[in-house]
C-alpha positions in Angstrom: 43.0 -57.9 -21.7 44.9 -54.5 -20.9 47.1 -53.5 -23.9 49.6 -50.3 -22.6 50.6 -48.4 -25.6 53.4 -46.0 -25.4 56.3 -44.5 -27.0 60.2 -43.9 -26.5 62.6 -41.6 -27.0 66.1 -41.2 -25.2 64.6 -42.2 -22.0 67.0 -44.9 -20.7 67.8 -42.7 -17.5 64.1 -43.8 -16.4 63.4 -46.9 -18.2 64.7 -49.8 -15.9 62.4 -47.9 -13.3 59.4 -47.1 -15.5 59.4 -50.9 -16.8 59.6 -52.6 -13.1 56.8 -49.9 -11.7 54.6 -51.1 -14.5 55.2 -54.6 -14.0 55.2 -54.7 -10.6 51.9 -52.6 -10.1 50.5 -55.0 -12.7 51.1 -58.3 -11.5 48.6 -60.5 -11.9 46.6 -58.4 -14.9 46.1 -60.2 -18.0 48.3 -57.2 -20.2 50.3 -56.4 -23.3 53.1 -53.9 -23.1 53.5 -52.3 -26.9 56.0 -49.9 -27.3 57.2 -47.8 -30.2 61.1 -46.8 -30.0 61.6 -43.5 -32.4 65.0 -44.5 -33.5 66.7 -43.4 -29.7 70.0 -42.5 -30.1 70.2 -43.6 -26.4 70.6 -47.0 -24.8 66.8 -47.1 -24.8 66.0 -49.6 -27.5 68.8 -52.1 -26.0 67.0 -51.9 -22.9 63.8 -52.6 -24.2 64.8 -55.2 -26.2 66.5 -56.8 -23.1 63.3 -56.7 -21.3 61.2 -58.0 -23.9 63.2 -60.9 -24.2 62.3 -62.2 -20.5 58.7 -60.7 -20.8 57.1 -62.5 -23.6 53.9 -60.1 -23.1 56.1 -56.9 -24.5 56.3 -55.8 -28.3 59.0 -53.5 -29.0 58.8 -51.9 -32.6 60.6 -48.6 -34.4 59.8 -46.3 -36.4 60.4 -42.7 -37.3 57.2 -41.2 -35.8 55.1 -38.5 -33.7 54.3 -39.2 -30.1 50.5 -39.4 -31.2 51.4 -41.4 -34.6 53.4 -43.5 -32.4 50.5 -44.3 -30.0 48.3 -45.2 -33.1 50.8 -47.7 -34.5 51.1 -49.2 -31.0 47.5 -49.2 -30.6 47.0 -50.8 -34.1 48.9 -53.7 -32.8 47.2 -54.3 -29.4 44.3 -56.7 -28.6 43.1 -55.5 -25.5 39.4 -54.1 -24.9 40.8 -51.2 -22.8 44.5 -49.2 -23.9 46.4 -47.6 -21.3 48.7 -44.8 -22.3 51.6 -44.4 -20.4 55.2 -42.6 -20.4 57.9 -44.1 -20.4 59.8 -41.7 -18.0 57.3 -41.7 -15.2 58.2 -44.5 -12.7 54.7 -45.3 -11.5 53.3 -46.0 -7.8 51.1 -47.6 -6.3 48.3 -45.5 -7.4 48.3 -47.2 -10.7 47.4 -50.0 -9.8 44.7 -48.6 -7.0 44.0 -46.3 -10.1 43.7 -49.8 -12.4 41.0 -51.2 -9.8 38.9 -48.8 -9.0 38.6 -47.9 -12.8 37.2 -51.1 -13.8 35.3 -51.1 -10.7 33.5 -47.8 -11.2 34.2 -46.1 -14.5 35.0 -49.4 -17.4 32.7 -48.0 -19.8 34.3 -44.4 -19.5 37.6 -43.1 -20.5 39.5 -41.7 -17.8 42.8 -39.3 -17.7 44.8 -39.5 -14.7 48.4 -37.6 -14.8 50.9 -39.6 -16.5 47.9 -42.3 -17.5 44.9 -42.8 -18.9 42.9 -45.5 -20.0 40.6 -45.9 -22.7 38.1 -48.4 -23.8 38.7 -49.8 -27.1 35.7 -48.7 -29.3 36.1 -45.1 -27.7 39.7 -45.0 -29.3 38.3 -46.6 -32.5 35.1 -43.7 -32.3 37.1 -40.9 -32.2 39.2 -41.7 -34.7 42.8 -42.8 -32.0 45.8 -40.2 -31.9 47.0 -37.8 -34.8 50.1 -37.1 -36.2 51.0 -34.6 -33.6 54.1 -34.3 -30.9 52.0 -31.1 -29.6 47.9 -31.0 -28.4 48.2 -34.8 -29.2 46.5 -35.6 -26.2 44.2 -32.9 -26.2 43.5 -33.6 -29.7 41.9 -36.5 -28.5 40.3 -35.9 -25.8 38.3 -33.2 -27.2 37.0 -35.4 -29.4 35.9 -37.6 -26.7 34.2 -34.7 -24.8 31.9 -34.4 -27.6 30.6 -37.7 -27.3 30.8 -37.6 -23.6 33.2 -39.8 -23.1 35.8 -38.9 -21.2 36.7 -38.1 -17.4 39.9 -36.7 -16.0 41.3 -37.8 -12.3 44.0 -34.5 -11.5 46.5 -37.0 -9.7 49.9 -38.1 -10.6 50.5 -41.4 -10.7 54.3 -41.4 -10.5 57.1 -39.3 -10.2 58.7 -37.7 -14.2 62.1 -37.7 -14.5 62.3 -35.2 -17.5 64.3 -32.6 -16.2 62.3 -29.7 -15.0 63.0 -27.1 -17.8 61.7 -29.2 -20.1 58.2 -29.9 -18.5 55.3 -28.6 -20.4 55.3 -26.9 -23.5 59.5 -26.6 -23.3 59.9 -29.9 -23.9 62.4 -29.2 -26.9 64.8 -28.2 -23.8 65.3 -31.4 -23.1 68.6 -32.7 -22.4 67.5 -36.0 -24.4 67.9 -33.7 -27.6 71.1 -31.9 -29.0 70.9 -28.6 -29.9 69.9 -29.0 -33.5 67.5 -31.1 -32.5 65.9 -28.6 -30.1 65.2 -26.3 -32.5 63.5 -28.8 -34.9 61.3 -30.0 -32.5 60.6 -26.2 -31.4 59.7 -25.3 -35.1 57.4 -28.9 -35.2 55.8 -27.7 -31.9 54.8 -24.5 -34.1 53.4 -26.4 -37.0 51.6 -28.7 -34.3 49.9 -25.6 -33.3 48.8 -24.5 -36.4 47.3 -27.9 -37.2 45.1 -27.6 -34.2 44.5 -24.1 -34.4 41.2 -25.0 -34.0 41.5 -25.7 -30.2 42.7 -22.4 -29.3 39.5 -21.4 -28.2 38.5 -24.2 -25.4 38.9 -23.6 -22.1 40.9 -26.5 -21.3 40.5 -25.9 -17.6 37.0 -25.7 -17.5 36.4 -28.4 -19.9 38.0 -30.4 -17.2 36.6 -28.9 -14.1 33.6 -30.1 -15.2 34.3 -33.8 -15.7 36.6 -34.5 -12.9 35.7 -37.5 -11.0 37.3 -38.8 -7.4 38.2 -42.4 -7.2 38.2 -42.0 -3.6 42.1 -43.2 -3.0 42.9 -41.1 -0.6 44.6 -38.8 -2.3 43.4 -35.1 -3.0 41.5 -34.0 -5.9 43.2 -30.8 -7.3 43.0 -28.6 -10.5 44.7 -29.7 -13.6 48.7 -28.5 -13.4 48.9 -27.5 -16.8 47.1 -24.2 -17.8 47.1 -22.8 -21.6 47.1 -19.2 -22.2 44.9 -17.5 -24.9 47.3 -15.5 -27.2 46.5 -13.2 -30.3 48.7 -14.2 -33.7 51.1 -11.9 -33.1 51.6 -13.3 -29.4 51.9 -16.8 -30.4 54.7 -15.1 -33.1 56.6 -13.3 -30.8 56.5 -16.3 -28.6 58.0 -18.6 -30.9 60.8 -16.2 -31.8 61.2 -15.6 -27.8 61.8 -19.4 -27.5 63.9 -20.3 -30.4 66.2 -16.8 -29.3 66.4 -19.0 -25.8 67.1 -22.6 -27.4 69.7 -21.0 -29.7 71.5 -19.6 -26.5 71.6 -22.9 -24.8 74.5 -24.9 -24.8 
């Protein structure tokens, strides 16, 4: 069994459409669909609940929570030998489910990172220790802990199309139109603490680290760096960052 573990917040613009590309792209895999609301304030959890009700495979649970403590409690109630992570504002194509195949065709006994999924064998997540308490470098968190065993690949390809709004991609997420303002500059000054907690990966070359583990699955689709890059800043840079982005969050409206 496939057990999907993910978490929500405020996305009921792109759920109806995240929830039928899964399903759809899915059909006929033995899954589980676990999801863990963080009390939306949205008409998310309505519309989970309404889909759970005609999908008997989907749990829906809240709780005040972390994206990566929310992935653990979702993953503590799965049963599946392999958890995909998803989000739940990408509305997937095809490619997951070419993505799914060719995955348990060639690379089952590895984990593998795709953009907007990955999927994980079970006693990889359970080796490493699963996700931290973190809303920042959650997903790096982990997967440098599964480069040290050698256990991880990444395929750079998106799987679907996110509908967070484009000033809020990245490390801007607090922009998000999904928060109020207070709310922004909470999750700004959490992204800081985040950062501190895993100060300790400020010195990997996250590209490279990458680069040399990417794998083709051959789907027709080109094989291209990783989007994301992470600049190497002194102390006072990461400081004077921070006070550039709360200056900007405070100025929003």
């Amino acid at each position: 069994m496939l057990s999907i573990c993910t978490t929500n917040y405020n996305c009921a613009h792109a759920l109806h459409g995240h929830l039928e590309s899964v399903y759809e792209n899915l059909s006929g895999v033995e899954f589980e669909y676990i999801v863990v609301d963080n009390f939306s304030k949205d008409r998310s959890l309505k519309a989970l609940q309404d889909w759970a009700a005609s999908h008997a495979n989907m749990t829906v649970l809240s709780s005040r929570c972390t994206m990566g403590e929310g992935r653990q409690i979702a993953f503590l109630r799965s049963r599946g030998s392999h958890i995909m992570v998803v989000d739940t504002d990408v509305v997937y194509t095809n490619l997951l489910r070419r993505f799914f195949d060719r995955y348990h065709e060639k690379y089952s006994r590895m984990s593998v990172q795709a953009l907007y999924c990955g999927i994980f064998p079970r006693d990889h997540w359970i080796g490493v220790g699963g996700r931290r308490n973190l809303s920042t470098n959650e997903d790096l968190d982990m997967w440098v802990r599964l480069v040290r065993c050698d256990w991880i690949r990444w395929y750079p390809v998106s799987l679907g199309t996110n509908f967070k709004n484009p000033n809020a991609l990245g490390s801007f997420d607090h922009l998000s139109d999904r928060y109020p303002r207070h709310e922004r500059i909470i999750r700004l000054v959490r992204r800081q603490w985040d950062l501190w907690k895993t100060r300790e990966l400020r010195s990997i070359d996250v590209g490279e680290m990458i680069r040399r583990s990417t794998v083709d699955f051959n789907l027709g689709v080109d094989v291209s760096g990783w989007p994301q890059t992470r600049a190497t800043q002194t102390a006072s840079g990461r400081m004077l960052e921070f006070v550039r982005q709360l200056k900007q969050t405070l100025n929003e409206p």
